[in-house]
N, C-alpha and C positions, 0 to 999 in steps of 0.2 A: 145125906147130901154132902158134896165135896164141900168144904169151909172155903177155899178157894174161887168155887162158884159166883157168890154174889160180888167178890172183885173184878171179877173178870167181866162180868156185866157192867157194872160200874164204867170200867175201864170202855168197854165198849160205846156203852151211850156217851162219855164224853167225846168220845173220839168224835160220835156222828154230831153231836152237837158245834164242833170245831171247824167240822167240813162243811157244814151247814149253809156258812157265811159267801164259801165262794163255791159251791158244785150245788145244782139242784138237782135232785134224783131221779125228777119226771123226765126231766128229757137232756141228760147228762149235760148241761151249761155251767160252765163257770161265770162267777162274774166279779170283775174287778173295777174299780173308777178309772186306774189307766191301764193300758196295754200298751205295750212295748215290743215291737216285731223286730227281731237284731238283736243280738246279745255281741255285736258287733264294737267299736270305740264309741261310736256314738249312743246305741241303747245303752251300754252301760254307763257313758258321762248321764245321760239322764236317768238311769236307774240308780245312780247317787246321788242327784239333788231328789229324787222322790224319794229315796230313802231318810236323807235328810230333815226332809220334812213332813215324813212318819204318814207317807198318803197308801193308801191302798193300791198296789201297782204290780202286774207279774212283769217280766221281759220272757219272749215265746222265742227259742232256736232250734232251727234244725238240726244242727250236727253236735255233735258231743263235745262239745268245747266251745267260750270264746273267742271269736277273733278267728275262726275257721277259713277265712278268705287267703289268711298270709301262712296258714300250713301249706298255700299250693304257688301263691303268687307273693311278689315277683319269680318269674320261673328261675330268674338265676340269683336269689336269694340272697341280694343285698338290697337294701331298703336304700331311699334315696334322701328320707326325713335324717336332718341331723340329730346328732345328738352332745350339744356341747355341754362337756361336764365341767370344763375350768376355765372360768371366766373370771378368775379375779376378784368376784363378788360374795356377800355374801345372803346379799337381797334374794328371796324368794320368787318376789315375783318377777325383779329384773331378769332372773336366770330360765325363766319362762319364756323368754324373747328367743332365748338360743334352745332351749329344749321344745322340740316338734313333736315326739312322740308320748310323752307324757299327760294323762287325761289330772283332770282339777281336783282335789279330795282335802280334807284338813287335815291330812295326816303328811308332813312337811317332806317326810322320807321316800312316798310310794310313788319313784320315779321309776322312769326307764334302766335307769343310771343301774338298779339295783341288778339288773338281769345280764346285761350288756354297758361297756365302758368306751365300745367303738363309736368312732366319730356317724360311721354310718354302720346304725347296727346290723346284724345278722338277721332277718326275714324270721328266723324262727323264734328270735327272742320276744317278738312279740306278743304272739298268744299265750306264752309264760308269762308275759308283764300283765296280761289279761286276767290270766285265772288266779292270778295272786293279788289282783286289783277287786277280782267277785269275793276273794275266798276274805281277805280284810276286811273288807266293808261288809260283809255279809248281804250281799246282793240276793234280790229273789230271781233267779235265771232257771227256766224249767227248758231243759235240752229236749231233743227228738223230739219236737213237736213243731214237723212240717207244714204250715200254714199253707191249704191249698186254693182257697178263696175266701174272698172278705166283702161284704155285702153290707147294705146299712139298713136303716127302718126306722121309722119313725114311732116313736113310742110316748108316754105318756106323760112322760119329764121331756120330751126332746129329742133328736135323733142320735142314734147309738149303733157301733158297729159291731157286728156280729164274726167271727171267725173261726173256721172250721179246719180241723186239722187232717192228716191221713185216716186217721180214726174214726171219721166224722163224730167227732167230741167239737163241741161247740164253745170259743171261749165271748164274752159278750163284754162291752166297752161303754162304762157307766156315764164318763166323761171325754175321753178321748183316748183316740188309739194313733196314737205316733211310732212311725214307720221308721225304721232303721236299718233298714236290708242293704243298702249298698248300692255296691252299683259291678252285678258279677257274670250278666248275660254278656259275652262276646258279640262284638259290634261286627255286624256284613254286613257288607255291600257286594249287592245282586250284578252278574254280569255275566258274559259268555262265558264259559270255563271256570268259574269260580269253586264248581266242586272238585277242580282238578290243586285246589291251593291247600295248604298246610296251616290249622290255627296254632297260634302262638299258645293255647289253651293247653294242646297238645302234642306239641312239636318233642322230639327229644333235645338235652341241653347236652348232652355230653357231645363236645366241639369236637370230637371223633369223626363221628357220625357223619361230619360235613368235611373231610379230610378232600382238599382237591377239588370241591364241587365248586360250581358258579350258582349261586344264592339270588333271587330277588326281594326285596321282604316288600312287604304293600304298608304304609306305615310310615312315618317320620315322627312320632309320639317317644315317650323315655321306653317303653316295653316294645318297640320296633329299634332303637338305637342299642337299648341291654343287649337284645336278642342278636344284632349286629356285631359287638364289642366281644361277646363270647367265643363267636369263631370269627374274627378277624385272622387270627394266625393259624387257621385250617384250610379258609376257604380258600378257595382260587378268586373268587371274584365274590365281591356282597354290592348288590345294586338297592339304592331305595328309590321308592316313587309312592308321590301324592299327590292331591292337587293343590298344594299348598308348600313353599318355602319352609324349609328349618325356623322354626321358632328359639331362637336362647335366651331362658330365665333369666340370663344376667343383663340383657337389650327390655327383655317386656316388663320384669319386675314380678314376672308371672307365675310361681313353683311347679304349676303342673306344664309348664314350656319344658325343652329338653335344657337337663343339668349337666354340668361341665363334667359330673362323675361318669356319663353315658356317651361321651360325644367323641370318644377318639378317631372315629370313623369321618371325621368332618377333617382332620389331620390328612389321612393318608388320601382322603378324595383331593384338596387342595393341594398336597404334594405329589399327585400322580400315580398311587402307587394301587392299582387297578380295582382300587375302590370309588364309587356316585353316587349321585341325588340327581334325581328327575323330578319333573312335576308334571303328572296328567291326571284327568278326573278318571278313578276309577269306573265309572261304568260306563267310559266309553273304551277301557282294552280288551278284548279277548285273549282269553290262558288258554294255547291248544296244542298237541301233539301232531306234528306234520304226518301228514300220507304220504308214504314215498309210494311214487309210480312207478310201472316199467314193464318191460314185455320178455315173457321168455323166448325159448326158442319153439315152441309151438306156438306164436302171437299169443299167448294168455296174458290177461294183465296180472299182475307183480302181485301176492297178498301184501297186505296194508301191515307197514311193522311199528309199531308203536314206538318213540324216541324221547328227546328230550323233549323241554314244556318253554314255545315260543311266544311272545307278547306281540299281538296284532292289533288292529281297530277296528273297533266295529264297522265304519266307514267301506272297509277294504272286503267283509265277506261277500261273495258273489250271492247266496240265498240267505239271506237274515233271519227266514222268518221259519227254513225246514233247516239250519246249521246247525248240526252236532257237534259242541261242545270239543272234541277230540278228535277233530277232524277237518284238517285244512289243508289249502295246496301252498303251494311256490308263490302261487299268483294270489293270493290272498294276505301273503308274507309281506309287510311296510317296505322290505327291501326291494323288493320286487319292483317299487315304482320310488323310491329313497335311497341309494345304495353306502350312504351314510347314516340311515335311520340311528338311535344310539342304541336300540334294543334290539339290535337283530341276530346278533348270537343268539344263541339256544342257553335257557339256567338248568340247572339238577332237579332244583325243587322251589320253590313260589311258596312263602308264606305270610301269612296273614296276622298284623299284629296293628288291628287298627280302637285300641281300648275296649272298652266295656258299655254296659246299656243297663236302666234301671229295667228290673220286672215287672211290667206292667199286667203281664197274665193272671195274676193271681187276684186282681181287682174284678167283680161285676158293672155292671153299668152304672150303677146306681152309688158306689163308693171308688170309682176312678178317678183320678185325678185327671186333665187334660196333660197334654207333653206340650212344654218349653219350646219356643221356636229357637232357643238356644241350644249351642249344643247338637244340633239336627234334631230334634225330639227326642233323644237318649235322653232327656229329662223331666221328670213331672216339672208341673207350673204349679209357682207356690208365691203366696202373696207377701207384702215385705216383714210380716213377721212368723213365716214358714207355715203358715197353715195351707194346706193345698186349694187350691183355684177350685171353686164349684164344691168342695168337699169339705162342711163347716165340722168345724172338731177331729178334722184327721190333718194334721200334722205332718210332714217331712223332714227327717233331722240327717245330716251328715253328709257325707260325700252327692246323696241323691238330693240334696237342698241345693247345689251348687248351681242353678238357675239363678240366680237370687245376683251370682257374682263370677257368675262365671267367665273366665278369663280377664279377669281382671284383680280379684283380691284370691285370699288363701281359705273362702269357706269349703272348699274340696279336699280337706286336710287337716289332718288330727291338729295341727297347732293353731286351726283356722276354727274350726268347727267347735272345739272344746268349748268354745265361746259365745257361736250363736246357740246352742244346744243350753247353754244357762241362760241365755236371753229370752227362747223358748219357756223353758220354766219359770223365769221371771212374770211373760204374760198368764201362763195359766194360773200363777197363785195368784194375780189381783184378779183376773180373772173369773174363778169358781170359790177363789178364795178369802173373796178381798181385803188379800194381802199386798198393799201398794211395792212398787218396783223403792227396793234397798237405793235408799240416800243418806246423804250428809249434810247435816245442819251446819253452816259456818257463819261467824261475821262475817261481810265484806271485805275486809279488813286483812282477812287470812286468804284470800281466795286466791291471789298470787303465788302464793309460798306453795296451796294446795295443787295448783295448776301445773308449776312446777316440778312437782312430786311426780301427779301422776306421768306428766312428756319425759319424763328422763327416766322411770321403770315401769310403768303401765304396761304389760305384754295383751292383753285385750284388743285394743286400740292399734297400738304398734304391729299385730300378725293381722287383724282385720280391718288395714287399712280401707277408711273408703264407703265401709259398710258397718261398723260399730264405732259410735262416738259418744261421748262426755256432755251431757245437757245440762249447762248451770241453771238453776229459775232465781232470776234478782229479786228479789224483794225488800228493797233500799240499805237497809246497813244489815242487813242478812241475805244469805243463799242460801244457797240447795240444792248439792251437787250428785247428778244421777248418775251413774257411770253403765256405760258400754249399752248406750240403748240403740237401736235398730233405725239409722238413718234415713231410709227410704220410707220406715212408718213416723216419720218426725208430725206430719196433719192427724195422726191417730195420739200419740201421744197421751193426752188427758187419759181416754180409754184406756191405752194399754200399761199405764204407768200408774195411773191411779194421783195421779199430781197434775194441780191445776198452774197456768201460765198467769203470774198479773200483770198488771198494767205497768211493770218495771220490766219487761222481757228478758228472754233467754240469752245463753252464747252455745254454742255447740262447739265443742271441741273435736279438731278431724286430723288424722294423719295422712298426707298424702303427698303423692311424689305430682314433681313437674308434670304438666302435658306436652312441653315441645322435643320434639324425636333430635336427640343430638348423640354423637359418640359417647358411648358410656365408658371409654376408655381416652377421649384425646385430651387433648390439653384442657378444656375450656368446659370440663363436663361439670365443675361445680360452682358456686357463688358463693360467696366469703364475707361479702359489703351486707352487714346488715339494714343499710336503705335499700336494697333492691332485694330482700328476701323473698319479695315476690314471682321474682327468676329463679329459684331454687328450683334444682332438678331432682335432685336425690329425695328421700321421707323426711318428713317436715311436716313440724303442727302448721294448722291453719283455725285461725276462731272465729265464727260468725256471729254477729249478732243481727239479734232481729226483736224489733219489738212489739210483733206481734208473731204468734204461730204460724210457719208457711202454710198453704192452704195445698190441698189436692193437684190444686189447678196450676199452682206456683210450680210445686212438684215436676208434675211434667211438663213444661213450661224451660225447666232449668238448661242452662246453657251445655252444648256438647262438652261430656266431657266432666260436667262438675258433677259432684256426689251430692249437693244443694242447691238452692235457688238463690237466685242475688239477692246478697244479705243487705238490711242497712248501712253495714260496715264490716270490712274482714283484715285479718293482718294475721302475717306469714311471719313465724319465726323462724329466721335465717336456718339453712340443713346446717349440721354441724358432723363433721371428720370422726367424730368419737359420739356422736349421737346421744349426747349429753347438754342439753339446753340449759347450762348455768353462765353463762358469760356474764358479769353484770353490765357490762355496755353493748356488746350483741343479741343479748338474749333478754333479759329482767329488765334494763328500763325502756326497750320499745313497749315489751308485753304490758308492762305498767304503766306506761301510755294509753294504751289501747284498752286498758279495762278504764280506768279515769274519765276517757271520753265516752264510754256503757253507760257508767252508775253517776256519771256528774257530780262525780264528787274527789279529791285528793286521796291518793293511798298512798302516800310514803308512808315510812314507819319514821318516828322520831325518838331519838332519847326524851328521856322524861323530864330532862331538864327543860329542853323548848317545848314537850309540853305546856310545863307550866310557866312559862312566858307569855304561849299564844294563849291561854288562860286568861292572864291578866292585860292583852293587849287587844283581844279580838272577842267579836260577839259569840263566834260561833267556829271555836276548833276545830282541826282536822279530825277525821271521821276516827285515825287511827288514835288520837286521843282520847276522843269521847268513850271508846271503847276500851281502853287502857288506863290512863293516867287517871281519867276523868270518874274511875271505877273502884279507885285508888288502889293502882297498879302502877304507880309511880315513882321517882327517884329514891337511888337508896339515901339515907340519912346525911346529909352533906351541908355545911354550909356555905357550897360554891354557888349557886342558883339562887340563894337568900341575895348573895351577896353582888351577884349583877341585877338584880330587881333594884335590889338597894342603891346601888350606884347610879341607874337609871332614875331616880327618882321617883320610884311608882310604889316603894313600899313607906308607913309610915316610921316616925322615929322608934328605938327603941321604949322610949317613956311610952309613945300610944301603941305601943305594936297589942298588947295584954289588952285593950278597948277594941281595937279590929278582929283580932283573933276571936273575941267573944260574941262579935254583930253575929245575931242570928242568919243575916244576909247573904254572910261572907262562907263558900261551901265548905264546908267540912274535911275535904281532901285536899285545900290546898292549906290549910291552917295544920295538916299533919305533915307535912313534906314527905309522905307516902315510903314507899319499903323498897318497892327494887324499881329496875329498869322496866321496860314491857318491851317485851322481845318478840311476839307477835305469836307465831302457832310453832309450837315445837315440833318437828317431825324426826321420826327413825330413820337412818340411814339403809 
């Protein structure tokens, strides 16, 4: 016998014993606790907090790489996420505020920054930022595994979903299967001639191509204005139309509105120079190619020659219901009864650049999510802490979460989503694992200084204005400070956090801009007077307090407009120019107002000298004493404090001071004149 033999057996049964855990052999299943569909920004931000926390978990991708969506798009290959590398700082997470592309990791280095230095990086640095974000962290990402349907069932711990690959290899989802695909299906809209348009999917980019032609793009979005800006200087003419006004990010506050880096077309339409914007609802134009008529010289009519592609109305075809597509008259032409219509030239080519749509195909009936009345239905419905609507234990994480906030905050966006996508894993560990949602124990007493901290670097809160916020729970001379939990689930709370509310109530801390629509450029667009911070236009905390939990009903109930429900109490700390909330008379003694009147009790900080003054004058010291001076965390060794008690007459003579000092009565901390100052909570810059 080979001596070799009985290793290689060996070697063998271990192996099948290893496999064992996740492939079953009877009817080829793997099985894992989470699945992760997307090796996309977002599967892999959450295939690092599961890595983290050592759970059982694959991510399943189709294509041989991640981040496969930005090898093809944006087609003209500059991304529109900033990427600011020098800001002066050298705060970590302040510098998170300005970096959009960058997903969350403890490893201080593994930014964007490391692949690309551009303000707006290059389209292809990202799927390098990706594979070097898997290959670091050692991420589990199993490529070519086309996920073709997903199906659930009910089983014997609970329901669980099941997915099937081209291979019909089956992978099975012990705990939950959180979906990460994106959002990559091309958005139509159905109309006469439609198959006569060009998708932005597929368009060519080389501005050649378009040398001389008269262009319509169907579109107003940043990938209808890109595709504009790139042959601006070929076209003869670029027309856009929608049913809807130009939106600009810098008016809504909105990042997926159109950015100033995509708009130069808004230039030469305003200045004349035979560039437009229309607004009609697409499906009521028709895209058609004229019939030219005519008779020859034996009366035959004309054959029919195919031309350029004219924009009509449905209104105007003479048979609606037997109209070909590519086939219209004179009289069917808007000019025809408009002879100003503004589309009545003829374009080269029509195309179509109206975003993207989540894949809803690959769902059965029984593990679909319904679609978002948001958005048109391009989005699944997902409840406020992203598990999908009717689909208990399937999950929605990242750009296809963007129901939740859509058009309004930034969760449709790596600098947005990084953030609900850890809030997401936040629920499932107290959840399966109860492991309650990461807090901070403080006195009271700190909680100004921490507040502080977090409104002037917190990138959480600051990129997901509106929708991620700060829940303090008071608990009289202690807190406990939760950070960036999921607003709209604020009545779930206990449940999803695993921390309960007492009878000393919360504050919720929120970033958010003004609600009245005013020039974001004229004179009068900001507020300065911190008594009226409540007009603040620009981002700006806001605190509420409540002392009791809002309820469901509060919830939707809440005023248009607000991201809560009328609080007990709420105060707006003034916007500030540099977005740094230290001012000590604009900024720290309103806010220290405003907790005082929460906890009913005084938070100045005192030297330790009036500590111990208010010691020997008062029953019952300030809160910051009792926690300090009182703790014997007071004065350093001096005899200037002896010496105003003394001259006040509240100390005795030196002959009896050695009989006071010794009263068992008399506390212990002020008979030591204590060591140092008490400086309150020490924080890193």
């Amino acid at each position: 016998m080979d001596s070799n033999l009985p290793c290689f057996i060996l070697f063998i049964l271990v192996g099948c014993v290893k496999c064992s855990s996740e492939y079953h052999p009877r009817n080829g299943t793997r099985h894992y606790d989470y699945c992760v569909l997307g090796a996309g920004p977002a599967g892999l931000q959450m295939g690092y907090f599961l890595s983290k926390a050592k759970r059982d978990y694959i991510i399943l991708e189709r294509n041989s790489g991640p981040g496969s969506f930005f090898n093809k798009y944006p087609r003209h290959r500059k991304l529109i996420s900033i990427n600011k590398i020098h800001t002066g700082r050298q705060n970590r997470e302040f510098n998170l505020r300005h970096d959009w592309n960058s997903l969350l990791s403890d490893k201080p280095d593994l930014l964007l920054k490391r692949v690309s230095s551009e303000f707006y990086p290059p389209a292809d640095a990202f799927p390098l930022y990706l594979s070097t974000f898997v290959k670091e962290l050692g991420l589990k990402v199993r490529y070519g595994v086309d996920i073709g349907r997903i199906r659930a069932e009910q089983s014997a711990t609970g329901r669980r979903y099941i997915l099937t690959d081209q291979h019909v290899s089956d992978y099975t989802c012990r705990y939950i299967l959180l979906v990460a695909t994106g959002l990559w299906v091309p958005h139509k809209v159905e109309f006469v001639g439609s198959d006569l348009v060009e998708g932005y999917e597929s368009i060519s980019t080389n501005p050649e191509d378009y040398k001389d032609q008269s262009v319509l793009i169907l579109g107003k979005g940043n990938s209808a204005f890109e595709t504009a800006q790139s042959i601006l200087g070929r076209a003869s003419h670029v027309h856009m139309i929608s049913s809807s006004p130009v939106r600009l990010a810098w008016q809504t506050h909105y990042v997926g509105d159109l950015r100033a880096v995509n708009n130069e077309l808004i230039d030469t339409y305003q200045l004349k120079s035979l560039d437009g914007l229309l607004e009609a609802h697409l499906d009521k134009i028709v895209i058609a190619q004229r019939k030219e008529q005519g008779r020859t010289r034996s009366g035959e009519k004309k054959k029919e020659k195919k031309g350029q592609l004219y924009v009509t109305l449905k209104k105007f075809l003479q048979h609606q219901n037997q109209k070909n597509s590519s086939d219209v008259t004179g009289e069917e032409l808007p000019g025809y009864y408009i002879d100003n219509f503004s589309l009545r030239k003829p374009y080269d080519r029509v195309i179509r650049c109206l975003g993207f749509r989540f894949n809803f195909s690959v769902f059965d009936s029984s593990a679909c999510p319904p679609k978002s009345d948001n958005a048109k239905g391009r989005l699944p419905e997902v409840t406020a802490w992203y598990e999908g609507k009717n689909t208990p234990g399937l999950f929605v994480l990242g750009t296809a979460a963007h129901s939740r906030d859509y058009r309004s905050s930034a969760g449709g966006f790596v600098h947005g989503f990084r953030y609900t996508v850890r809030a997401v894993h936040r629920v499932l560990e107290q959840r399966y694992h109860s492991n309650p949602w990461p807090s901070t124990k403080l006195l009271t007493t700190q909680l100004q200084s921490w507040i502080l901290k977090r409104v002037s670097e917190a990138s959480g809160p600051y990129q997901m204005f509106e929708v991620l916020g700060d829940v303090i729970l008071l608990r009289g001379s202690h807190c406990e400070y939760v950070e960036e939990f999921t607003l709209q689930a604020l009545p779930q709370f206990s449940n999803l956090s695993g921390h309960e509310v007492s009878n000393h109530g919360l504050i919720v801390l929120v970033m958010q801009y003004g609600k009245k629509k005013i020039d974001y450029l004229g004179p009068e667009r900001t507020e300065g007077d911190w008594t009226k911070a409540w007009k603040s236009n620009f981002l700006h905390p806001v605190l509420y307090y409540y002392d009791t939990l809002p309820t469901e009903e509060e919830m939707k109930l809440r005023p248009p407009g607000w991201a809560l429900p009328r609080p007990k109490a709420i105060h707006h700390m003034v916007e500030d120019f540099l977005a740094e909330w230290d001012s000590p008379i604009s900024h720290i003694q309103p806010l220290r107002r405003f907790l005082e009147h929460c906890v009913q009790t005084d938070l100045r900080a005192f030297y330790a000298e009036s500590c111990f003054r208010s010691a020997l004058t008062h029953r019952k010291p300030p809160l910051f004493c009792q926690q300090g001076y009182l703790e014997q965390q007071g004065v350093a060794h001096s005899k200037q404090p002896w010496q105003h008690i003394h001259d006040a007459g509240l100390m005795p003579t030196e002959q009896d001071a050695s009989t006071s000092v010794a009263d068992p009565a008399f506390p212990n901390c002020l008979a030591q004149a204590g060591t140092s100052k008490s400086s309150g909570l020490k924080l890193d810059s």
